[in-house]
C-alpha positions as CSV (number, residue, x, y, z in Angstrom):
1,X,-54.5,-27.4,-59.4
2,X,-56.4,-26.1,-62.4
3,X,-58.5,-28.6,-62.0
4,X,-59.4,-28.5,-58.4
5,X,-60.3,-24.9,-59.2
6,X,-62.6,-25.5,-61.9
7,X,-64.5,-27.8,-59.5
8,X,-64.2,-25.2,-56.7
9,X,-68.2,-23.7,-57.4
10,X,-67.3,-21.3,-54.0
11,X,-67.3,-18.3,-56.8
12,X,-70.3,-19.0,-58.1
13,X,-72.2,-18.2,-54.8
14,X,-70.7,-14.3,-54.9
15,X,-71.9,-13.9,-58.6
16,X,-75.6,-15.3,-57.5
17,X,-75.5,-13.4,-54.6
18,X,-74.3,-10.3,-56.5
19,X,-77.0,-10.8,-59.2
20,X,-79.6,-11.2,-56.7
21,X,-78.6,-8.1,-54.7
22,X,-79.0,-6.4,-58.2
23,X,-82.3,-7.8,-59.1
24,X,-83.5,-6.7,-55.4
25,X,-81.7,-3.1,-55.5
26,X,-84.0,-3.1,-59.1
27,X,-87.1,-4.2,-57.8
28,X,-86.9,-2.2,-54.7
29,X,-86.1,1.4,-57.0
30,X,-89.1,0.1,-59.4
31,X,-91.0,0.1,-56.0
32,X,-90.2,3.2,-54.7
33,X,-90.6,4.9,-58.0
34,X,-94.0,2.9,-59.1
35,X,-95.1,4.6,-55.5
36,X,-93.7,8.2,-56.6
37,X,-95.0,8.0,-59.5
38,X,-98.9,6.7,-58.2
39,X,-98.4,9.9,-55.4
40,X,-97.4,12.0,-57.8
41,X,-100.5,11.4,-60.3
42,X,-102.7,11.5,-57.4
43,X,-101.4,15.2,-57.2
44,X,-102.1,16.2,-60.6
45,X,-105.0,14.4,-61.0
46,X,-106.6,16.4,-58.0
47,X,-105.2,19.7,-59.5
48,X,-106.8,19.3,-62.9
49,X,-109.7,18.1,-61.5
50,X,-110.1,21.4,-58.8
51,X,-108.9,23.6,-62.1
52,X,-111.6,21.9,-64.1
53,X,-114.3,22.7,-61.8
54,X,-113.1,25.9,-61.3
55,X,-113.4,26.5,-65.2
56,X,-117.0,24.9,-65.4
57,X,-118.4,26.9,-62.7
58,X,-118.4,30.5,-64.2
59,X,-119.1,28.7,-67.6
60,X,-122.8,29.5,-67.7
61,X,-122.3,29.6,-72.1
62,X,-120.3,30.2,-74.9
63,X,-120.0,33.9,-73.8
64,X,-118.3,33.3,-70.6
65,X,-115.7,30.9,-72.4
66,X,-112.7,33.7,-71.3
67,X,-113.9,33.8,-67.8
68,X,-114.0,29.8,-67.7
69,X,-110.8,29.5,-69.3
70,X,-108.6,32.2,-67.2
71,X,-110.2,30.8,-63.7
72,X,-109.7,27.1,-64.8
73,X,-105.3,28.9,-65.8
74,X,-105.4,30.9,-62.6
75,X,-106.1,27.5,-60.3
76,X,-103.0,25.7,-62.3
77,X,-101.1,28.3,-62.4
78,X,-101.5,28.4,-58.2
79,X,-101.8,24.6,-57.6
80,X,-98.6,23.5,-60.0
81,X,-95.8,25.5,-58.0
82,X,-96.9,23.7,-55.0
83,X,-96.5,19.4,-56.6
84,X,-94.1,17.5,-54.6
85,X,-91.1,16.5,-56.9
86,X,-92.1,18.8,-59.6
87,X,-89.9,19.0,-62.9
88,X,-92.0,21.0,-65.1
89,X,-95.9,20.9,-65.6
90,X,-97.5,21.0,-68.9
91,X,-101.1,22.2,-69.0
92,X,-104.0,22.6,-71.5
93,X,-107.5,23.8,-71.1
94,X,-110.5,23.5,-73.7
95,X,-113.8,24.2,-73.8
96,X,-117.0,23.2,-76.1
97,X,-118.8,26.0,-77.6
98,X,-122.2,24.6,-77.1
99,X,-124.8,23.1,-75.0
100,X,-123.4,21.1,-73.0
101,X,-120.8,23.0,-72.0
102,X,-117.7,21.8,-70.5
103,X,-114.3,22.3,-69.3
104,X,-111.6,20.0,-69.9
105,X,-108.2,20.2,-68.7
106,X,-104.9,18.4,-69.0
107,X,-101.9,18.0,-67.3
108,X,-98.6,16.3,-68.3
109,X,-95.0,16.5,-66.4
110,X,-92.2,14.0,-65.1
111,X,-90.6,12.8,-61.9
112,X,-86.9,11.8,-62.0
113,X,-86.2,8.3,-61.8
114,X,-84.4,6.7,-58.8
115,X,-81.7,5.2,-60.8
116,X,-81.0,8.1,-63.2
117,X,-79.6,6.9,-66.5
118,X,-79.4,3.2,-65.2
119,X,-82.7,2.4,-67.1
120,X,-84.7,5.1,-67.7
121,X,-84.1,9.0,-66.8
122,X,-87.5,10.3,-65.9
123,X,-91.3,8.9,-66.0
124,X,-93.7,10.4,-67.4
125,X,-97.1,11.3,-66.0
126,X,-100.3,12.5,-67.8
127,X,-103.8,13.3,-66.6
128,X,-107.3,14.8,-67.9
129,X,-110.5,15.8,-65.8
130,X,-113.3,17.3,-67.3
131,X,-116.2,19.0,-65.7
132,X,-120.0,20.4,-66.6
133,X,-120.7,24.2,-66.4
134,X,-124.3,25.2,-64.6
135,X,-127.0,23.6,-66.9
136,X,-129.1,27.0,-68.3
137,X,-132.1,27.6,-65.7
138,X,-135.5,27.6,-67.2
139,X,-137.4,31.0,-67.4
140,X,-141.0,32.6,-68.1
141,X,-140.8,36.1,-69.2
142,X,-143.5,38.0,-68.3
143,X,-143.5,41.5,-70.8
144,X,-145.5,44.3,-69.5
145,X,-145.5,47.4,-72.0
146,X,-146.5,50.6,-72.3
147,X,-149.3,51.3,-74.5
148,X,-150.6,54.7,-73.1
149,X,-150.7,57.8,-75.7
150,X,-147.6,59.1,-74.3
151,X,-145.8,55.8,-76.5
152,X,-147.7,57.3,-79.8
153,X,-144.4,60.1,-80.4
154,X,-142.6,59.8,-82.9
155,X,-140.2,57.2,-82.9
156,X,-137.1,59.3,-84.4
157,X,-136.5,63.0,-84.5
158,X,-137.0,62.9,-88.5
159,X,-140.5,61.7,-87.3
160,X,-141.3,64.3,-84.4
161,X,-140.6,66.9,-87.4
162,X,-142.3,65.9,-89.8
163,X,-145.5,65.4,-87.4
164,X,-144.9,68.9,-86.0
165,X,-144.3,70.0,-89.6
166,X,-148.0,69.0,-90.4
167,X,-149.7,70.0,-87.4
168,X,-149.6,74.0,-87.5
169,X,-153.1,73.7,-86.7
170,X,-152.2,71.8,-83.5
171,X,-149.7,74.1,-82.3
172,X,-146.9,71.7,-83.7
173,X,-148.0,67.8,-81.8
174,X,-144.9,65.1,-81.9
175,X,-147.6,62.6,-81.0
176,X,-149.6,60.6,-83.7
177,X,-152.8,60.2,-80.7
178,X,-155.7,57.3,-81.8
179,X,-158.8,58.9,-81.4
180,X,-162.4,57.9,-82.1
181,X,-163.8,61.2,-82.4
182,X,-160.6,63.3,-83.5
183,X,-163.4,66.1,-84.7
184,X,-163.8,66.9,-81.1
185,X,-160.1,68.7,-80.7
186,X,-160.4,70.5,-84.3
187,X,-157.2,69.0,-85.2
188,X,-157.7,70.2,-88.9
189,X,-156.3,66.8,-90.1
190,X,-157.0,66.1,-93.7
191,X,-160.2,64.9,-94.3
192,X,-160.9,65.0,-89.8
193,X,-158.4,61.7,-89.4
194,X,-157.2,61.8,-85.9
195,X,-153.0,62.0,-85.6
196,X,-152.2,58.5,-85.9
197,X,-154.2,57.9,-89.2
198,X,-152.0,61.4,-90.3
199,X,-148.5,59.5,-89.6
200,X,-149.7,56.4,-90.9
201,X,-150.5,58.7,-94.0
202,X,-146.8,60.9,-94.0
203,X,-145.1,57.1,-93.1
204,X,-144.1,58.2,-89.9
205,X,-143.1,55.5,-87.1
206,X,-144.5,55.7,-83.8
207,X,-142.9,54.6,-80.9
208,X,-145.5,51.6,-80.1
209,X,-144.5,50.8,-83.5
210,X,-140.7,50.2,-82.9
211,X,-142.1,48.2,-79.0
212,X,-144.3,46.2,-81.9
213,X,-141.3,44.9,-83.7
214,X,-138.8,44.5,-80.7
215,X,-141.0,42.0,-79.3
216,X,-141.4,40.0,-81.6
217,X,-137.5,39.8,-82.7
218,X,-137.3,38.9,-79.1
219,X,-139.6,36.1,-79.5
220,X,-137.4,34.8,-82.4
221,X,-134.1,35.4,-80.4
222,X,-135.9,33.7,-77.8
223,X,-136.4,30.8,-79.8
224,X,-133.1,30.3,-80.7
225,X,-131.1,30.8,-77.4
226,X,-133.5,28.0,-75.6
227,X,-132.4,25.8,-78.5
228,X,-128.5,26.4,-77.6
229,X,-128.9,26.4,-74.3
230,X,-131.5,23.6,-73.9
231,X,-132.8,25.4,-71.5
232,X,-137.5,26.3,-72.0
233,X,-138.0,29.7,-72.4
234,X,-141.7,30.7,-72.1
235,X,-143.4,34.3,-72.6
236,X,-146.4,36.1,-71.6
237,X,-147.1,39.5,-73.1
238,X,-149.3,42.0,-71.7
239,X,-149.6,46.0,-72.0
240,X,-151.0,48.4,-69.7
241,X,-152.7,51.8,-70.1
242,X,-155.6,53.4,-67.5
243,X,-156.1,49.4,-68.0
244,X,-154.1,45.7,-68.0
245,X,-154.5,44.0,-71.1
246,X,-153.4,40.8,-72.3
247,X,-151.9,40.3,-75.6
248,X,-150.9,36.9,-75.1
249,X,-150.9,34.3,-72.0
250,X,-147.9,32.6,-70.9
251,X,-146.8,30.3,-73.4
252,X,-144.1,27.8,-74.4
253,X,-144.9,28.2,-77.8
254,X,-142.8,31.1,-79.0
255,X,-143.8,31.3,-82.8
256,X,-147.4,32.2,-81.5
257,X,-146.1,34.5,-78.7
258,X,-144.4,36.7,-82.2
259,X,-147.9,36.4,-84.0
260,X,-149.7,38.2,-81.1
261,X,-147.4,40.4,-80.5
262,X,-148.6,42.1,-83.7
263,X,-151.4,42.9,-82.1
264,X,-149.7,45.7,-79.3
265,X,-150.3,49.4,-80.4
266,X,-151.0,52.2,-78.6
267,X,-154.2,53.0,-76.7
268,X,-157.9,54.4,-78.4
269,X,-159.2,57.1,-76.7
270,X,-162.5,59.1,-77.3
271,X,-161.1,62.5,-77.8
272,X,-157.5,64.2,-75.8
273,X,-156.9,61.1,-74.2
274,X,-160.3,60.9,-73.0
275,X,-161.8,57.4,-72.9
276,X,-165.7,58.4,-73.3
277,X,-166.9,61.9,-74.2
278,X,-167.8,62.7,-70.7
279,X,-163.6,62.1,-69.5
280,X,-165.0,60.0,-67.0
281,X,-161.3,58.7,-67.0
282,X,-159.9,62.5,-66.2
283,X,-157.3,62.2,-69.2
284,X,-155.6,59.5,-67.0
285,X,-154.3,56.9,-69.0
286,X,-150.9,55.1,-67.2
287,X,-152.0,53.6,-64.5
288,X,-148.9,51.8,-63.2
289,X,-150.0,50.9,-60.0
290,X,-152.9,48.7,-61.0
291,X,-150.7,47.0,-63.9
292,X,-148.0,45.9,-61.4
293,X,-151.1,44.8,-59.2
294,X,-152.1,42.7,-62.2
295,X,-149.0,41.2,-63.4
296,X,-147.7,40.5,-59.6
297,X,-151.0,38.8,-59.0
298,X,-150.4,36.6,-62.2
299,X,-146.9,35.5,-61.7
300,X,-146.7,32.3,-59.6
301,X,-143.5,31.9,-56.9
302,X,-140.6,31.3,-58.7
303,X,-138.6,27.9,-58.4
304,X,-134.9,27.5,-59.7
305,X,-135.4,26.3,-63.1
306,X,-133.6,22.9,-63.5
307,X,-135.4,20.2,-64.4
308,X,-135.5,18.3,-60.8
309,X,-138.9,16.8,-60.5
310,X,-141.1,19.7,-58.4
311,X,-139.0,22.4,-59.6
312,X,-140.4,25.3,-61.6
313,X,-139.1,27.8,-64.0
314,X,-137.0,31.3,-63.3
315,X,-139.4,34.2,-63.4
316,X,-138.2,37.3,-64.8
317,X,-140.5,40.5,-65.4
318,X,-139.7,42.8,-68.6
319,X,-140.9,46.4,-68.5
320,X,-140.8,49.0,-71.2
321,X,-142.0,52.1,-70.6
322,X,-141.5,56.0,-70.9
323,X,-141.9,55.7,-66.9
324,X,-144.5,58.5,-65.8
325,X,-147.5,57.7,-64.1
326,X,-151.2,59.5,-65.3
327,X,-153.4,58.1,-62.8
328,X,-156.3,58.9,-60.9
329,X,-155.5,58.5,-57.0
330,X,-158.4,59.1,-54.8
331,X,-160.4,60.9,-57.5
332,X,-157.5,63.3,-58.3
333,X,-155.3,63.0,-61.5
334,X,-151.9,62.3,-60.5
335,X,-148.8,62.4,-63.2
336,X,-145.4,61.7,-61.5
337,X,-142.7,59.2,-61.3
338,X,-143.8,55.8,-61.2
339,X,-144.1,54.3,-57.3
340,X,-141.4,51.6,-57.2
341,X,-142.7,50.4,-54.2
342,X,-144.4,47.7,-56.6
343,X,-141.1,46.4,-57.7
344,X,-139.8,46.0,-54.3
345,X,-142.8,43.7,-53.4
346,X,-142.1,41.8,-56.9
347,X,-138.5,41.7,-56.6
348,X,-139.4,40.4,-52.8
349,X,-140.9,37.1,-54.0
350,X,-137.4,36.2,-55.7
351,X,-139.0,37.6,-59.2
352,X,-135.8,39.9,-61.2
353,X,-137.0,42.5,-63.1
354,X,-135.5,43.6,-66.3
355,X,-136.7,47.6,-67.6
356,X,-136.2,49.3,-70.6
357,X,-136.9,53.1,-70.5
358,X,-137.6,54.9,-73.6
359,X,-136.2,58.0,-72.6
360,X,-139.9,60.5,-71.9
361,X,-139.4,63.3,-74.8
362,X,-139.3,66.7,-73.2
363,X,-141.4,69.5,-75.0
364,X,-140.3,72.3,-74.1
365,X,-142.6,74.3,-75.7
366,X,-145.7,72.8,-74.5
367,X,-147.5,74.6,-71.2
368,X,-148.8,71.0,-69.9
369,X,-145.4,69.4,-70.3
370,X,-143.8,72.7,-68.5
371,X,-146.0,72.4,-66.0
372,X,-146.8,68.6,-65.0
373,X,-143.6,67.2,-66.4
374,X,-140.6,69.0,-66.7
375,X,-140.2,69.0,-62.5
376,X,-139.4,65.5,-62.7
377,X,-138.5,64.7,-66.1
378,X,-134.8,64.4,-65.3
379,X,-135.2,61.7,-62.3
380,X,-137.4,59.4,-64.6
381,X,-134.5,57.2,-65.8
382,X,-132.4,56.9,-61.8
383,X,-136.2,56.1,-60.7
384,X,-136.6,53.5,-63.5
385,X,-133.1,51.8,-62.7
386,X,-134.2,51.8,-59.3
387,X,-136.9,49.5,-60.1
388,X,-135.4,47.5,-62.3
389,X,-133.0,44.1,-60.8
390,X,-128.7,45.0,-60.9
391,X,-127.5,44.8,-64.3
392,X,-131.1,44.8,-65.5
393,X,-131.8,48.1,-66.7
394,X,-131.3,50.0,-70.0
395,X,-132.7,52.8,-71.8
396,X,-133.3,54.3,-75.6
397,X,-133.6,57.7,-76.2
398,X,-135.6,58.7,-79.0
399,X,-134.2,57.0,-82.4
400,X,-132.2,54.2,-80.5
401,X,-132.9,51.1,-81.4
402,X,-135.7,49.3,-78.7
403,X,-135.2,46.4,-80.2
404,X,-131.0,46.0,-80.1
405,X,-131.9,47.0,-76.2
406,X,-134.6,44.3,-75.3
407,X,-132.7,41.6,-76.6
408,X,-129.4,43.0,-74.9
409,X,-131.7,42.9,-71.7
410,X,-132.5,39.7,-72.3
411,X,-129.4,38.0,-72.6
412,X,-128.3,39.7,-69.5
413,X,-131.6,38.5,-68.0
414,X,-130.5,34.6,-69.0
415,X,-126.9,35.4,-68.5
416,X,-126.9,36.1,-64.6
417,X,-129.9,34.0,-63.8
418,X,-126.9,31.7,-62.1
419,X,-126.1,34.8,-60.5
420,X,-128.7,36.2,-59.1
421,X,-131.2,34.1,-58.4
């Protein structure tokens, strides 16, 4: 009987049949999870992607790095609550801290397996996405400053005193005025030298002196942002008086753009701000509406400033200025807030504007100032700010530091060109 049992092989068929049912149970929960696991992936994948984007677009450079990385957190932090079979989502974000900058974000977590503790308990997913910020527009900066008389004060109040000290003769004048023919007002200068030689002489700095230098530690801040942003950064420099001059023509060449800028100083008149002896000019010498004429007619339609074939650069204009006009209009002198009409028809053609206002110095006890500008003085800097682009204004009262301010405004400038434009 033992015998015809060993050669019974009817056993042998359940044991097959219960392998194969095993196998197949396997295969089918390797299926179902190799599908889980592929849908779930798929999920993470597009959430670290949409989070990396996120990230990348508000990371115009290394100083929106906290914006980039709490929008790229803020879309995890959303899109993880909502993954199918979620058991806990790991995250990471980091960014590069120069040109080009990016986002990168990763993603790890774990779906349970369908035969829990058979083989294996969960499976692990992992994912990475990483995305470009805006590439850094191209720009031409075109600087129109102020060069009139009114910019030869003092630059600091240890300055304005010592020029008042030293002009009793004068009444007391703040102002270090460039005159041809300073023998014409009886200044009683040393030796006849007209104000500006007299604070060259006591070392006095003028407020054209302090524009001087600002511009051309822009220039060499210039220089070095396009480098980090590889982005072309080109400047024109011009200053404006009863006339528009040109100090240097647009230019991709930076290091020249700082040597001319030495040239900018205040305006040479005949006598009290006269141009000729016979005042032909009527002591008007800030003639704002023919500058913006000028610089409007100069600066060409701006593009966008990427590098796409037929695209052109960003234009941005840069005012400084103590913002009062001294012009004649219709053969009468005219001195009062500046007409911003201009920058409405400049801002109009897609151009921003960027203005810095060095704060007009009130006199208080000068008749002329009493008379023409002490009405208006106190709307100069909201009338200035209305010229000037949003975020694009600033101003420096007398002692601040120009310089600090134009290259604040021009990092704004370069900053929100994404923005704005």
């Amino acid at each position: 009987m033992l015998r015809r049992l060993a050669r019974d092989t009817r056993a042998s068929v359940f044991v097959v049949m219960a392998v194969g049912l095993l196998a197949l149970g396997t295969a089918t929960g390797v299926g179902i999870d190799f599908a889980r696991g592929l849908s779930f992936k798929s999920s993470l994948q597009g959430m670290v992607d949409a989070a990396a984007i996120a990230g990348a677009s508000v990371y115009l450079n290394a100083g929106y790095s906290t914006q980039a990385t709490t929008a790229a957190n803020n879309y995890l932090t959303n899109a993880s609550a909502n993954l199918p079979t979620n058991n806990g989502v790991t995250t990471g974000v980091s960014l590069t801290n120069s040109a080009p900058y990016t986002v990168t974000v990763t993603a790890s977590a774990s779906i349970k397996s369908s035969f829990n503790g058979v083989f294996i308990n969960n499976i692990p997913v992992s994912v990475t996405a990483t995305a470009n910020g805006p590439s850094n527009p191209n720009i031409d900066f075109y600087l129109l400053l102020d060069d009139s008389p009114s910019m030869a004060i003092a630059a600091t109040q240890s300055g304005i005193n010592t020029m008042v000290a030293n002009t009793a003769s004068q009444g007391g004048c703040a102002f270090g005025c460039h005159e041809t023919h300073p023998s014409s007002d009886n200044l009683g200068n040393p030796g006849g030298e007209d104000n500006y030689a007299l604070a060259r002489n006591l070392g006095v700095a003028l407020r054209i002196d302090n524009v001087r230098t600002a511009t051309q530690n822009l220039m060499t801040t210039a220089t070095s942002t396009s480098a980090s942003n590889s982005a072309v950064y080109r400047a024109a420099i011009y200053t404006f008086d009863y006339g528009f001059n040109t100090i240097q023509a647009l230019t991709s060449n930076l290091a020249t753009a700082q040597t001319s800028a030495g040239n900018i100083d205040v305006k040479q008149v005949y006598s009290n701000n006269c141009l000729t002896s016979a005042c032909t000019s009527g002591d008007t010498d800030t003639d704002f509406s023919s500058a913006m004429t000028s610089v409007n007619t100069i600066m060409p339609t701006p593009g966008n400033g990427t590098n796409a074939r037929g695209d052109t650069p960003q234009q941005v204009l840069f005012i400084v200025t103590d913002g009062v006009e001294d012009a004649l209009v219709g053969g009468r002198r005219v001195q009062a807030l500046m007409d911003t009409s201009f920058c409405t028809t400049v801002k109009n053609r897609g151009i921003r504007i960027a203005v810095l206002y060095t704060v007009y110095y009130p006199l208080p006890t000068n008749a002329w100032y009493n008379t023409y500008i002490s009405p208006f003085q106190p709307n100069i800097g909201s009338n200035m700010q209305s010229c000037a682009s949003p975020g694009l204004y600033f101003q420096v009262s007398t002692g601040g530091d120009i310089s600090a301010a134009m290259i604040a405004l021009f990092n704004t400038a370069i900053q929100s060109a994404y923005i704005s434009h």
